[in-house]
Every structure is written in structure tokens, then in C-alpha cells.
C-alpha positions in Angstrom: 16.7 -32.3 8.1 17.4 -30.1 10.9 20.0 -31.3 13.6 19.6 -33.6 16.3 16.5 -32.8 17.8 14.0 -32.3 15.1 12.7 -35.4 14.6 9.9 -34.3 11.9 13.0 -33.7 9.1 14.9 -37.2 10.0 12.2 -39.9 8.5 12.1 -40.1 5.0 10.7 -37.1 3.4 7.4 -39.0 1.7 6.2 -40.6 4.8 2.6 -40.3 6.0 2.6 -38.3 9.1 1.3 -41.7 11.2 4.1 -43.8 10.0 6.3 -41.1 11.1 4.3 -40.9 14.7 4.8 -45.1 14.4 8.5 -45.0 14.0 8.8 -42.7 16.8 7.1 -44.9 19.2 8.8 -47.8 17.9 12.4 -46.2 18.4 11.5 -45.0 22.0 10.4 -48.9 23.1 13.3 -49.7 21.5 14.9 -47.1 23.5 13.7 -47.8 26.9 13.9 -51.5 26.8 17.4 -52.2 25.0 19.2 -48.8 26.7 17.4 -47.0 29.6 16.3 -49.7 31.6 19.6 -51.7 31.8 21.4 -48.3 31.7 19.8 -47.2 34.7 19.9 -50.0 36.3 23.0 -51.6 35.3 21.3 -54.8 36.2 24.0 -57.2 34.6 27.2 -55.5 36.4 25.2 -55.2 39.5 23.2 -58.6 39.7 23.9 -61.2 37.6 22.9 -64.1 39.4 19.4 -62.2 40.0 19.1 -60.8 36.5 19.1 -64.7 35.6 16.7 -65.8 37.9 14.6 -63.7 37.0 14.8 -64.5 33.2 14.4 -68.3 34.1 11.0 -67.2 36.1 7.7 -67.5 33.8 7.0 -63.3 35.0 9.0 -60.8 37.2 7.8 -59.5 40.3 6.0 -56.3 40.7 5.7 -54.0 43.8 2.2 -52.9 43.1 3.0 -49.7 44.0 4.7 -49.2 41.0 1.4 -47.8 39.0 1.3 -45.3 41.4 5.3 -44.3 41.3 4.7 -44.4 37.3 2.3 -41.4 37.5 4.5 -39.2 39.7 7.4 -39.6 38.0 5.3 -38.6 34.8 3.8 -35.9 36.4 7.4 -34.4 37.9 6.2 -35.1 42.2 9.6 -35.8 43.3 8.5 -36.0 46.8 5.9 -38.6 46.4 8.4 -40.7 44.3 10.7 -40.6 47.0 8.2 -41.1 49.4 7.6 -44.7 47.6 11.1 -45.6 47.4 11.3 -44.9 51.0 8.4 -46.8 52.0 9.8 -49.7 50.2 13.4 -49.1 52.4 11.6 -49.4 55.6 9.7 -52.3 55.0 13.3 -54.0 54.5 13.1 -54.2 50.6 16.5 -54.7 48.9 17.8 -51.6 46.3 18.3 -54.5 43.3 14.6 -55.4 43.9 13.6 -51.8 44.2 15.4 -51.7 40.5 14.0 -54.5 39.3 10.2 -54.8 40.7 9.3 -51.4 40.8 11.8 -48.8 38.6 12.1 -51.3 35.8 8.3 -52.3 35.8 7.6 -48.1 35.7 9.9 -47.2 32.8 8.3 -50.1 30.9 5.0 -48.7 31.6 5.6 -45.6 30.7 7.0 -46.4 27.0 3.7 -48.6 26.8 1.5 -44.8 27.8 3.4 -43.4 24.8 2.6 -46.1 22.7 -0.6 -46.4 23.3 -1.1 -42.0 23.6 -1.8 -42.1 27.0 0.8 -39.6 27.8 2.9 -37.1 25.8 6.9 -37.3 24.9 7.2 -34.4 27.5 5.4 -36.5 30.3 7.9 -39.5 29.4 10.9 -38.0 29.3 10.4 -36.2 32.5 9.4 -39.2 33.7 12.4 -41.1 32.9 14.8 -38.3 33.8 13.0 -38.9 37.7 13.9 -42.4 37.4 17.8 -41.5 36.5 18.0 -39.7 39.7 16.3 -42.5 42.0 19.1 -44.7 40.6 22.0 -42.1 41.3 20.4 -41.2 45.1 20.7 -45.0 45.6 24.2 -44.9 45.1 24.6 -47.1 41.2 26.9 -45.3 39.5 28.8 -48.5 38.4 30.0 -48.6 34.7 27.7 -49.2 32.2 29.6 -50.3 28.9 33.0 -50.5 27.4 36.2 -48.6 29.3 38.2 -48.2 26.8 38.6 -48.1 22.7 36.8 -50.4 20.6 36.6 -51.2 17.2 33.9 -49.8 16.3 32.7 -45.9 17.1 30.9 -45.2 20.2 28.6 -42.2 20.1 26.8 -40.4 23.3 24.1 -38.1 22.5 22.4 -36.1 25.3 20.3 -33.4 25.1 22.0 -30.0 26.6 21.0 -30.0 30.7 18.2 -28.0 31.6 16.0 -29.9 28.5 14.2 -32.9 27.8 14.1 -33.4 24.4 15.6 -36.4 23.4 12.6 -38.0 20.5 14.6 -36.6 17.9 18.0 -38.1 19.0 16.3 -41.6 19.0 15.8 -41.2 15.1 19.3 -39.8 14.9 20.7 -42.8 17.0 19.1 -44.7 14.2 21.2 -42.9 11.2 24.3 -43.6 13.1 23.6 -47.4 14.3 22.5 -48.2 10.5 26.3 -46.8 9.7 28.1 -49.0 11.8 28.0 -47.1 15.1 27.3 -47.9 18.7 25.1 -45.7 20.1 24.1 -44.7 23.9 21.3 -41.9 24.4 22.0 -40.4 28.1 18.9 -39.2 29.6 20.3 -37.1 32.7 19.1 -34.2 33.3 21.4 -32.3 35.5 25.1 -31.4 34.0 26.9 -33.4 37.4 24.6 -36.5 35.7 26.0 -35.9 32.4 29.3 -35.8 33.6 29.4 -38.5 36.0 28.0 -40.6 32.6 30.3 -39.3 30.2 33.4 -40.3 33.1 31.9 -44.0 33.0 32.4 -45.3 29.9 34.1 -44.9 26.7 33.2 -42.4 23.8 34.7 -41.4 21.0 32.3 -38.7 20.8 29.9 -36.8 22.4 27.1 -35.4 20.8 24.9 -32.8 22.2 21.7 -31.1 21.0 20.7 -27.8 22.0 17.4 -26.5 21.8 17.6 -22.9 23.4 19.2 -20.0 23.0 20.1 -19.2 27.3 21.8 -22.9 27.0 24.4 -21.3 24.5 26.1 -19.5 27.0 27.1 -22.2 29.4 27.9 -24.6 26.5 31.7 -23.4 26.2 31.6 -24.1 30.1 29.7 -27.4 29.5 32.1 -28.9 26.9 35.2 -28.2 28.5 33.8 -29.9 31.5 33.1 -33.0 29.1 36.0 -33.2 27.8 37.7 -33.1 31.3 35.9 -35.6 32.6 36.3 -37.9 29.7 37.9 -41.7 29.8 38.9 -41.1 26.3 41.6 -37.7 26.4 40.7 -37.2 22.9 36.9 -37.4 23.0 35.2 -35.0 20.3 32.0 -32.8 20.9 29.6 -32.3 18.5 26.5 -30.1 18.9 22.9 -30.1 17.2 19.6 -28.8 16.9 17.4 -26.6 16.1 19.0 -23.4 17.6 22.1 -23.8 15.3 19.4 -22.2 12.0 18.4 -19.2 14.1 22.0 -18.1 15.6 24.9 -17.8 13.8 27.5 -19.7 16.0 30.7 -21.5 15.0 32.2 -25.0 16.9 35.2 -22.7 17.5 33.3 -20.5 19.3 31.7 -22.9 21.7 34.9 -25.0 22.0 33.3 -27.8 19.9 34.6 -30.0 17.4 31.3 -29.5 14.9 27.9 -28.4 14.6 25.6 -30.5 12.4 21.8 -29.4 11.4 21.7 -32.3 9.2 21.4 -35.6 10.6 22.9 -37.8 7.7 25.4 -35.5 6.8 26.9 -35.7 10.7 27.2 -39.4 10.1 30.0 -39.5 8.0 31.6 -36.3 9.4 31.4 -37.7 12.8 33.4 -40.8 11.3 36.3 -38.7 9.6 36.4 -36.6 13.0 37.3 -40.3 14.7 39.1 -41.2 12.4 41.1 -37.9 12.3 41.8 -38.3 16.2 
């Protein structure tokens, strides 16, 4: 079980290879409709009395364009993305109904290309990362959960800016929810995303995987930035993945709190590190 992007060592080690591929898609749909869609969108902060409408409404409205934004956010054409949203700007459309009728409709769609092997995880998760940024250029950057300390441990994990990786952390997520944990997966892809995320809401840790060895030398930079821009002045940071077997690097060294390459074995040390705090 090798950290928190390997996602081949963090299923139970007898499972056929399609029930692995199963519970993969299983935990992204999970993922993208309890987490990324209403963290992106922060519909129920934002919009209540809409979000409610909408539920009491037999099906919610979609822009049809929305098809068409799906496949350039999947295939990274920023400019024709934008070119959408604007579209939908000048013809007077409101940003909660851009959310809802055409970014919420696309991020679904997209976890249904996965499921059905339409697309890859690569395609997704850049597809997903576009979406994050529509929602910050908008101007949403509203809290998304909890503000301060709560009973029960709240985890961030991200993947380390400059990657898209984040399958793995979704199984992960899993280890730590099934110990008791609340867990948020942060999909930005920029460090000033990560940041501005991490500044939001409450953590009691943050745990980032690293897949790379260039992304090792900004990390001490990186967590000292996180910890900075922290709500909770005593957040820990925790690092992952699969770069941790190849180099030889300590948490001291990075300015980290631990490194785990095991995913079950981090779920108790993560606890005692709260605890500890």
C-alpha cells in the first residue's frame, strides 16, 4: 500500500482487477456528487431558496450548451469554456444558474464518461480542475464547511499543485471516513487555489500527495504557506505518494508533520497527530 496516490495497493489485496476498476468509479461518483459539485458551487450558502426549488421540480434545467462545455473542459480549451460562460453572461443569464444549469449538469456528466469508459481519470480530473477555476473567476469563494473545531477530525487531501492525480486519494478518503473522519478532497490546481481553500474552512489536517520529484523542492515553500493561511493555527501537514519510496526525504526536512506510504497505517497516526495538537 503505497501512500496517497496509488490507488492499485489501497483495495484489498485479493480483489479482481475489475472490482478494483468498480470501486474506483464508484468512489469518484461518490466524489463528484456528495463533494465537488456542492463544493464548487457552494450552492446551499449561496442559494438556498433556489437549491430548494429546484429539488421540489420533477428535473433541473439544462443550458444545452452544456454537452459542449463538458468536452472542453475534458479536453483542457480554456478559451472555448470561457467563451461559453461568456455567451451565457451576455444573453443576461444569472451566475447561480450558470452553476446550476450548466457547471453542475457538466461535472455530473463527466463522472458518468468515467463510469461508463468514455473518458480517462486524466481527462476528468482536468476537466474538473477547469470547472474549479470558472467558479473562482466568477467571484464564489464563500465558505464551504465548518469554521472552526469540531468533534470529530477534519481531513483535506489535495494533490501537490502542478498535478492531477487525485483517484488514489478518493480510496484513501475512504480509509479515513470508515475511521471516524470527515473528509474533503480539494481539486485546485493552482497553489493560490489551494490556499484560498485551505483559508476557508477548518482542518485539522492537511494532507498532501506528491507524485514528482521537481514538486519536492517548492514543498517546504508550499507548507509553510499552508500553514500560514490556515483557520486552525495548529493545522498539521502530512504528505504522500509514491515519490516518498524513491527519495529518501524526512517530514523535517520538508517542514511537514509526517510522511505516510501506507494508507491505513496514516489513519491512526493522523489521529494521535490531532490528538497530540
Amino acid at each position: 500500500m503505497s501512500g496517497f496516490n496509488n490507488s492499485g495497493g489501497m483495495t484489498h489485496a485479493y480483489s479482481p482487477l475489475a472490482s478494483q476498476q468498480d470501486d474506483c468509479k464508484d468512489s469518484l461518483q461518490a466524489v463528484i456528487e456528495q463533494q465537488i459539485i456542492p463544493r464548487l458551487l457552494n450552492v446551499h450558502q449561496l442559494f438556498p431558496a433556489k437549491v430548494q426549488a429546484l429539488r421540489e421540480e420533477a428535473s433541473v434545467a439544462e443550458q444545452p450548451e452544456f454537452l459542449a462545455f463538458t468536452q472542453h473542459c475534458l479536453s483542457g480549451d480554456t478559451r472555448q469554456a470561457n467563451a461559453i460562460v461568456d455567451a451565457l453572461m451576455a444573453r443576461g443569464l444569472a451566475q447561480d444558474r450558470i452553476f446550476l444549469e450548466l457547471i453542475t449538469p457538466a461535472a455530473r456528466h463527466l463522472g458518468v464518461l468515467w463510469e461508463q469508459d468514455l473518458c480517462d481519470f486524466t481527462q476528468v480530473t482536468c476537466g474538473l480542475a477547469m470547472m474549479h477555476q470558472m467558479i473562482y473567476r466568477l467571484g464564489y469563494e464563500s465558505p464551504a464547511g465548518p469554521s472552526s473545531e469540531g468533534e470529530r477530525e477534519r481531513i483535506m487531501l489535495a494533490c501537490a499543485p502542478g498535478s492531477q492525480h487525485f483517484l488514489g486519494l478518493t480510496i484513501v478518503a475512504d480509509f479515513f471516513r470508515q475511521a471516524g473522519a470527515e473528509v474533503v478532497l480539494e481539486i485546485s490546481s493552482t497553489e493560490s487555489e489551494l490556499l484560498r481553500a485551505v483559508a476557508n474552512e477548518w482542518f485539522d489536517v492537511v494532507g498532501i500527495s506528491v507524485a514528482i520529484e521537481a514538486q519536492l523542492q517548492t514543498l517546504p515553500e508550499l507548507i509553510g504557506h499552508v500553514r500560514a493561511s490556515s483557520g486552525n493555527p495548529k493545522v498539521r501537514v502530512v504528505l504522500g505518494g509514491p515519490i516518498f519510496l524513491l527519495q529518501p526525504c524526512t517530514a523535517q526536512d520538508l517542514g511537514a508533520d509526517a510522511i505516510f506510504t501506507d494508507a491505513r497505517e496514516a489513519v491512526g497516526a493522523v489521529k494521535r497527530l490531532v490528538r497530540s495538537s
